[in-house]
C-alpha positions in Angstrom: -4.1 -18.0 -13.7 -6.4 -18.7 -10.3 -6.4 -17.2 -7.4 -3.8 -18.7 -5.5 -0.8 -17.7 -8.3 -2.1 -14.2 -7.9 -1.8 -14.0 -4.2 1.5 -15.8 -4.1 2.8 -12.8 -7.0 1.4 -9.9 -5.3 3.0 -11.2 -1.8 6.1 -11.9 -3.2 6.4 -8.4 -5.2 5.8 -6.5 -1.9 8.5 -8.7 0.5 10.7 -7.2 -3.1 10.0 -3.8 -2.7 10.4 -3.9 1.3 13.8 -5.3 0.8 14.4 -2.9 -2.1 13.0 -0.1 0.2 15.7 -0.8 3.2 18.2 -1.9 1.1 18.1 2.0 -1.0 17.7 3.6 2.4 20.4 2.3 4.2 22.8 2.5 0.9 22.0 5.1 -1.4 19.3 7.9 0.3 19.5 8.5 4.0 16.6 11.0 3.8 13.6 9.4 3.8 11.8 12.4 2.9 13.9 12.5 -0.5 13.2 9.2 -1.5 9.6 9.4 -1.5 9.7 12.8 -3.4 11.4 10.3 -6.0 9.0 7.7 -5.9 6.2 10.6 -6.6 7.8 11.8 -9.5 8.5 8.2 -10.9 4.9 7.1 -10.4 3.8 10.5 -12.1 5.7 9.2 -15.6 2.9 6.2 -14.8 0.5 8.4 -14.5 1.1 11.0 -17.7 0.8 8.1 -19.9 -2.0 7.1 -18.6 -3.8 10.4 -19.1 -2.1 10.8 -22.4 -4.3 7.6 -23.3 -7.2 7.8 -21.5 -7.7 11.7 -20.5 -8.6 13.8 -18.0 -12.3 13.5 -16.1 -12.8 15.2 -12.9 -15.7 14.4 -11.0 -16.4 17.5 -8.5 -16.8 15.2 -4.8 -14.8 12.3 -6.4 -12.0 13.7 -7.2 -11.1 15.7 -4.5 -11.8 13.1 -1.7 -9.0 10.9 -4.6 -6.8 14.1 -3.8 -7.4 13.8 -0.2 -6.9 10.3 0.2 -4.1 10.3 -1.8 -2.3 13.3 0.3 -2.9 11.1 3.4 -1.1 8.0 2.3 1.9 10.2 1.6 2.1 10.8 5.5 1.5 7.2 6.0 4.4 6.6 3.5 6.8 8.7 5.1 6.2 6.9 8.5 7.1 3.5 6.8 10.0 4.8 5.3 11.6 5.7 8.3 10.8 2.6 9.8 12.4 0.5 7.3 15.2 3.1 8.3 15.2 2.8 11.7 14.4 -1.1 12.0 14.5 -4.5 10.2 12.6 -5.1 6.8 10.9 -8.4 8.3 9.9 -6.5 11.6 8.2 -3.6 9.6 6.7 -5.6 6.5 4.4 -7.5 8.9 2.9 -4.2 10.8 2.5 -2.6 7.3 0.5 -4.8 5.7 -2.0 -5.7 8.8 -4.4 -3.3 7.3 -7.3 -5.7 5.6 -7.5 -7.5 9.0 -8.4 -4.0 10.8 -10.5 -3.1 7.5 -12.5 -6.5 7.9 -12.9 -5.9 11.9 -14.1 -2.4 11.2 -16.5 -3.2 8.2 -17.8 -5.0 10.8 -18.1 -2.9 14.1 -18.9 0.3 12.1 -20.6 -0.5 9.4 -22.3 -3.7 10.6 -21.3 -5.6 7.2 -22.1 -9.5 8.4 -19.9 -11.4 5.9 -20.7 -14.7 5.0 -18.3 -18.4 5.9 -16.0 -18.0 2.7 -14.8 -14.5 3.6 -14.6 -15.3 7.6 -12.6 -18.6 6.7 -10.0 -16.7 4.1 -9.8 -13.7 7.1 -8.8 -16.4 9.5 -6.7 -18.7 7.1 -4.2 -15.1 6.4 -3.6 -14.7 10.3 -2.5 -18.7 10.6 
């Protein structure tokens, strides 16, 4: 498979689960709060297996900045649940998933990473 077949999967699996998201929401779950706790526990079946397989390594700095990071995006999950709660699916989806263009302005400005034409043209061909 190439590139393109990739990108058009991965796009179309996450317009899925924002649709999925509001449709649960608005349905089934009216606490966002809840629903994530489920989506935690469903993604730690994922996760057993994958330690029943491959086993446990912790890394002392490593593994607590994972555990850090990780305990942030659960904040930054709750505060797109209750968007998708509170507005449209195609008016949140959007701001959500803005991120690499601020990760590719602020590689830049604060890390002074000069990328070269093919990565400046793809950055610029996603915001057309």
């Amino acid at each position: 498979m190439d590139w393109l077949t990739f990108s058009l999967i991965g796009t179309s699996s996450l317009a899925a689960t924002g649709i999925l998201d509001k449709f649960i929401l608005s349905r089934y779950i009216r606490n966002s709060a809840a629903y994530l706790i489920f989506l935690i526990l469903v993604q730690q079946l994922f996760t057993i297996l994958i330690l029943a397989f491959r086993g446990v390594e912790f890394v002392y700095p490593a593994s607590l900045l994972a555990v850090i990071a990780g305990s942030f995006q659960v904040v930054l999950w709750v505060s797109y649940l209750r968007a998708l709660q509170v507005e449209e699916v195609s008016r949140v989806m959007p701001l959500v998933f803005v991120y690499p263009l601020f990760v590719f302005i602020a590689s830049a400005l604060l890390l002074g990473e000069r990328p070269s034409l093919p990565p400046v043209t793809l950055a610029l061909s996603c915001l057309c």
